[in-house]
C-alpha positions in Angstrom: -6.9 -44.9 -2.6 -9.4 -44.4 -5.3 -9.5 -47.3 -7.9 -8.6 -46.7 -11.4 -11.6 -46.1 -13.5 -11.6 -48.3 -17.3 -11.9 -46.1 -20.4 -15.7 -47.7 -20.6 -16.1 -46.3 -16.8 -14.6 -43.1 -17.8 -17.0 -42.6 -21.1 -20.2 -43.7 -19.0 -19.4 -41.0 -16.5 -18.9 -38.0 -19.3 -21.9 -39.5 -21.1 -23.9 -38.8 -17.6 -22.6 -35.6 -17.1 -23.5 -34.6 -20.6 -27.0 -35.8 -20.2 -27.4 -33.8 -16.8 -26.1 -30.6 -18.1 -28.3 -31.4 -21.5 -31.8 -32.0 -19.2 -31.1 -28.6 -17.6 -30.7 -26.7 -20.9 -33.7 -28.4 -22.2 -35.8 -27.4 -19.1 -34.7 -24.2 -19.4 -35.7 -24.1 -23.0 -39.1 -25.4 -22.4 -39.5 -22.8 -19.9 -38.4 -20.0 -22.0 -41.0 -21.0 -24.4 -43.7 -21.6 -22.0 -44.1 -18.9 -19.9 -43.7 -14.8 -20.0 -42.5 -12.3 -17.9 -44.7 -9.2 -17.0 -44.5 -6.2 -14.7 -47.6 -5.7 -12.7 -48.2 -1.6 -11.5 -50.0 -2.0 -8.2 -51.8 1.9 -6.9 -51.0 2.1 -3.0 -52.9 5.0 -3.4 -55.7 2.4 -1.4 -54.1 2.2 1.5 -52.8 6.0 1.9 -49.8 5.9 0.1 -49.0 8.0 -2.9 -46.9 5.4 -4.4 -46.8 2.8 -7.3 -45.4 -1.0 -6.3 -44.1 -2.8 -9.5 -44.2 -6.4 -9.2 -42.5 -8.7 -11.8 -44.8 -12.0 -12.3 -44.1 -14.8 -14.5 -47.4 -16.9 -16.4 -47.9 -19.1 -18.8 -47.8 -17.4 -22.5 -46.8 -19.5 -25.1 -47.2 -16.8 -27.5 -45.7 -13.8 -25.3 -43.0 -16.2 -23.8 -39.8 -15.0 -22.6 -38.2 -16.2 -26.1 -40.2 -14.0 -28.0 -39.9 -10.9 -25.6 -36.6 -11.1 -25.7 -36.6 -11.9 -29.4 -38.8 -8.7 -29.6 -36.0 -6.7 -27.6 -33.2 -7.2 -30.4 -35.0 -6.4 -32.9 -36.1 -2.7 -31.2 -32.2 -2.6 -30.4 -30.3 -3.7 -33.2 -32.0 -3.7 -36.0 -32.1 0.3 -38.1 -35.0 1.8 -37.8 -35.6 0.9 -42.0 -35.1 -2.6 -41.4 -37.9 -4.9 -41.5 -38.1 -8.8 -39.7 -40.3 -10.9 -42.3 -41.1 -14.2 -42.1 -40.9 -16.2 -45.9 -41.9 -19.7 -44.3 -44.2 -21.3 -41.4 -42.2 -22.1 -38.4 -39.7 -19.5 -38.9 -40.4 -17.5 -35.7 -40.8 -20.3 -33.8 -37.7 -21.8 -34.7 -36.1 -18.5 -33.9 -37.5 -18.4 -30.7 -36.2 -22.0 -29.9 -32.7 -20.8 -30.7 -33.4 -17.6 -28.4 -34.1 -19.9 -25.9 -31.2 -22.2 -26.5 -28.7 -19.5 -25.6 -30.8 -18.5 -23.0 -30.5 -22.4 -21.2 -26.4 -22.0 -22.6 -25.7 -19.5 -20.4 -27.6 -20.0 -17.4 -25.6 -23.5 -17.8 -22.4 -22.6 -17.6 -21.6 -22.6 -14.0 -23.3 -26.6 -13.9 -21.1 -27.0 -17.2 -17.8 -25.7 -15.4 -18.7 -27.9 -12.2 -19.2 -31.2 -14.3 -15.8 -30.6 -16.5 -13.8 -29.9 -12.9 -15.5 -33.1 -11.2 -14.6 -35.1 -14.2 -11.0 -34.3 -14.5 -10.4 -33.9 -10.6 -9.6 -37.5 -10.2 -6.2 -36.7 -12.4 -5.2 -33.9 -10.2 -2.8 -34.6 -7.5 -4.2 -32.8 -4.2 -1.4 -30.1 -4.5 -2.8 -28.7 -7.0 -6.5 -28.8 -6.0 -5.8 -27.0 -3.1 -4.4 -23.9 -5.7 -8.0 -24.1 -7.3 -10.8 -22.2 -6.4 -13.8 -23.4 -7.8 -16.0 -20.2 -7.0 -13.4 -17.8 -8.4 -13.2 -19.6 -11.8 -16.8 -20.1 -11.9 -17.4 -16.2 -11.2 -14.7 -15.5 -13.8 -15.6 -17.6 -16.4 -19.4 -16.5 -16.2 -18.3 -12.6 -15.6 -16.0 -12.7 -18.9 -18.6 -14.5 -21.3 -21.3 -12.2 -20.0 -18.6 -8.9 -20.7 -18.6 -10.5 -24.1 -22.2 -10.6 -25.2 -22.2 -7.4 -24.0 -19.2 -6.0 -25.6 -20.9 -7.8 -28.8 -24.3 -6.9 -28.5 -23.9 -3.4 -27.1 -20.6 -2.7 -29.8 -20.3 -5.0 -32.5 -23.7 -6.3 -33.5 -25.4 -2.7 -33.7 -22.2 -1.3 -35.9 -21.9 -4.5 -38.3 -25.8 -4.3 -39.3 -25.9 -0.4 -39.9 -23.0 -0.8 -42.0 -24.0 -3.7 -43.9 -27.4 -2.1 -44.3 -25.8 0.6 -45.8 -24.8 -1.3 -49.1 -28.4 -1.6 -49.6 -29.0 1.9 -48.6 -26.2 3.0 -51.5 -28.1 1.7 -54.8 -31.6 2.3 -53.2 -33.2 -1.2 -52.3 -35.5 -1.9 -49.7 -33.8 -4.2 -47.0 -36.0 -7.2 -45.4 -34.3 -9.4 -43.5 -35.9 -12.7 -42.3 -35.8 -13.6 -38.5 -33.7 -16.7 -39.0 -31.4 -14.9 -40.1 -31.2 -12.3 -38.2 -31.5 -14.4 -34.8 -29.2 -16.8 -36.4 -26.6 -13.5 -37.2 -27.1 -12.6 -34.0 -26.4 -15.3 -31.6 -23.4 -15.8 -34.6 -21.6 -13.1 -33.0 -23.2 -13.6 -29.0 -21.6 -16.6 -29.0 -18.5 -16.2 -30.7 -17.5 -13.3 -28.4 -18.7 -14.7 -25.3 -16.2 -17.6 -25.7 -13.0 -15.4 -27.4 -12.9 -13.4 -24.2 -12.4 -16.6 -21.9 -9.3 -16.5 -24.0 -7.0 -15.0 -21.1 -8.8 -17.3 -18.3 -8.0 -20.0 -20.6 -4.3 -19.0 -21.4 -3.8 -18.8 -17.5 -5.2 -22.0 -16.5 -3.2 -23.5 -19.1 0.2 -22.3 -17.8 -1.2 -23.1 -14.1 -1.7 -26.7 -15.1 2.3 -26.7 -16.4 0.9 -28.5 -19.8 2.8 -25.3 -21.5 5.8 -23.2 -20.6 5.2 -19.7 -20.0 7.5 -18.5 -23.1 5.1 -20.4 -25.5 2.2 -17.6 -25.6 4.7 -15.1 -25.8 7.1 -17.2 -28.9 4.0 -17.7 -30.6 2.4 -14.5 -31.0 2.8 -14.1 -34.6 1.4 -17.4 -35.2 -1.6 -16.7 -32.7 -2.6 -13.8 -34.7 -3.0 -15.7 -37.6 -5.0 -18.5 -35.9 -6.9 -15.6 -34.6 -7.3 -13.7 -37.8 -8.4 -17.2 -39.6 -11.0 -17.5 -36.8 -12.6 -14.0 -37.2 -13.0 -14.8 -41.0 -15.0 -18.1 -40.1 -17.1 -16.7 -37.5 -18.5 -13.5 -39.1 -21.3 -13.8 -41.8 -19.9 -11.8 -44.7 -16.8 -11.3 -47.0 -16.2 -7.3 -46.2 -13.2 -8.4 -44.3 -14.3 -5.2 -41.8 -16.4 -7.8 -39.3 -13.6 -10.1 -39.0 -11.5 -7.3 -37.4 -14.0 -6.5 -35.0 -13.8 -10.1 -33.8 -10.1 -10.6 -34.2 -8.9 -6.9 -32.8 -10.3 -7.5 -29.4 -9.2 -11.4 -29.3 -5.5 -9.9 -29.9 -5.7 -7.5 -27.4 -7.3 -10.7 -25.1 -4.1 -12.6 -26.0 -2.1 -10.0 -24.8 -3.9 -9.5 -21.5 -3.4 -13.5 -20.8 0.1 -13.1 -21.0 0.1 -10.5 -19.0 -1.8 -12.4 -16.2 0.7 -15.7 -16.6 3.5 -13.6 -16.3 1.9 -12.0 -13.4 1.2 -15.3 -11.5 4.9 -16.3 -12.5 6.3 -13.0 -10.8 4.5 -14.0 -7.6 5.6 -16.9 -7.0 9.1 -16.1 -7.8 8.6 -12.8 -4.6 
């Protein structure tokens, strides 16, 4: 039988885990900053073969890392056309980068971050119930629905909330620079914020799995949901049109909905 652990036992452990999950996303930053990716275009042509072998290779670039490349990307992608990145200070693009990077070392994270939360709290579960979790199922689920979220968000949302805020500009004639703080800082803004509202359903079922809440209370609470969810989009999108907040808060309602769905799924089959 496992001893009981003090609340100073239990804060050294969480403090460890932090620091382990922090070193990784720091290595991972440093990386990101350190080295670049290239594809190499090798002719077989050589050794009788009408054919060209591409080879990715990474080296050492601070100034071409894979921050900056991938820095690069967004702005080709979701920036219009009349837009231009400036830099007003020294160490802007460099900070940008190191934000880049950041989310970069977040989300290559998450299945070490998802480990560490489960072995924390496993000592609290009663072996009945660890045997209904599968680790490797939430891990792929929680990764899969942030990654459908930055992807939602940066293939939907981002590209449509810039055109249309560029447009206000566009309207009384004014030339629109916007520095790469911001626009990284935008960016990730709305990366972020999306990547975690759609764990909202995984969240919602794990929730009701764990019997901490009743499965009438997501469905009770609806109305008051929506506003939570409302107030959220407000916080989390950078301006006052009141059109971005929708396009934050409409999918997180229809997220709500799809977690009660999958609760009252999971009820349903236990009950057959």
């Amino acid at each position: 039988m496992p001893t009981e652990m003090s609340l100073r036992d239990h804060f050294y452990e969480m403090r460890s885990r932090i620091l382990r999950v922090s070193i990784i996303i720091l290595i991972i930053i440093v990386f990101c900053i350190t080295f670049g990716f290239k594809i190499y275009s090798i002719n077989l042509s050589v050794i009788n073969i009408s054919d060209t072998l591409y080879l990715p290779f990474i080296y050492p670039d601070p100034f071409n890392n894979l921050a900056i490349q991938i820095t690069s990307f967004m702005k080709d992608t979701l920036l219009p056309v009349e837009v231009e990145l400036i830099q007003t200070a020294p160490g802007q693009a460099f900070f940008a980068q190191i934000y880049v990077a950041a989310l970069i070392g977040i989300i290559i994270s998450i299945p070490l971050l998802i480990r560490e939360i489960y072995e924390f709290i496993s000592p609290a579960i009663e072996e009945k119930e660890k045997k209904k979790i599968n680790l490797i199922k939430m891990l792929t689920s929680t990764v899969g629905l942030f990654i459908i979220g930055l992807i939602f968000s940066y293939s939907l949302v981002i590209p449509f909330t810039l055109e249309f805020l560029y447009k206000y500009g566009e309207s009384i004639g004014v030339e629109t620079f916007l520095n790469i703080n911001d626009f990284i800082t935008f960016v990730l803004q709305f990366l972020i914020g999306f990547g975690i509202s759609f764990e909202l359903p995984l969240m919602m079922y794990i929730i009701s799995l764990s019997q901490i809440l009743d499965r009438d209370f997501w469905r009770k609470n609806l109305r008051y949901s929506i506003i939570i969810i409302v107030v959220f989009g407000a916080i989390i999108t950078p301006d006052g049109s009141g059109v971005t907040m929708w396009l934050i808060a409409g999918p997180m309602i229809f997220l709500y909905i799809v977690g009660i769905f999958l609760v009252e799924l999971k009820i349903l089959k236990k009950q057959v």
